[in-house]
N, C-alpha and C positions, 0 to 999 in steps of 0.2 A: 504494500500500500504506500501511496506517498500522497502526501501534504504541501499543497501549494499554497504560500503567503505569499500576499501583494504587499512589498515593503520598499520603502526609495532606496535609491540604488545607495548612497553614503552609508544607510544601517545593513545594506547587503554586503556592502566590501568588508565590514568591522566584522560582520560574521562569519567570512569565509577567511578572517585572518587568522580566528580563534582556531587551537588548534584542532578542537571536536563542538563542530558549532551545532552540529542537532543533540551534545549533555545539556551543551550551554542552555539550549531553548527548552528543555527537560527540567533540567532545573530551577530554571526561571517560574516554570509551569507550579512545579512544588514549592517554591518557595511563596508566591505571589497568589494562588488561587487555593479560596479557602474548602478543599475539596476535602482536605484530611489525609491527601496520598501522598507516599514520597517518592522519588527520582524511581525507583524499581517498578511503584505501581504506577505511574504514571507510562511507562515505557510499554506495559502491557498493556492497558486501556488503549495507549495508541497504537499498538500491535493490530491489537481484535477490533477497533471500532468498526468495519464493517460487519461485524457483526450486530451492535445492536444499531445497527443505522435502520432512519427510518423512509420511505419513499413519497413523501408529504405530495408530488405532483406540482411542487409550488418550483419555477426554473427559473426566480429572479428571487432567491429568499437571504441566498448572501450578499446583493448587492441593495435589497430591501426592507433588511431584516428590523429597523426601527420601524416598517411602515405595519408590518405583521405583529408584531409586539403589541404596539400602540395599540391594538383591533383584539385582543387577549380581554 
């Protein structure tokens, strides 16, 4: 599986200087988001996510996703 971020190009070069930039963004994940997982179980959730992925039909939800929220 892979994970694509739309990120500007100056936070793209910083992370591909680092020298393991997808602990770096694992980490970040665990440190910052209060999920309760650490670096390990965060590695597996993004392992398996398609497995609990869901198929909403919605094909603008990431580029629109305040407008669906707001409608919650």
């Amino acid at each position: 599986m892979q994970i694509v971020l739309d990120i500007p190009e100056t936070l793209a070069e910083k992370l591909r200087a680092l020298p393991n930039p997808q602990q770096f963004v694992i980490d970040v994940l665990a440190q910052s988001l209060d999920g309760g997982l650490n670096s390990d179980q965060w590695w597996v959730l993004l392992e398996d996510i398609e497995s609990v992925a869901v198929d909403t039909g919605i094909t603008d939800l990431a580029a629109h996703h305040d407008h669906y929220l707001g409608a919650i």
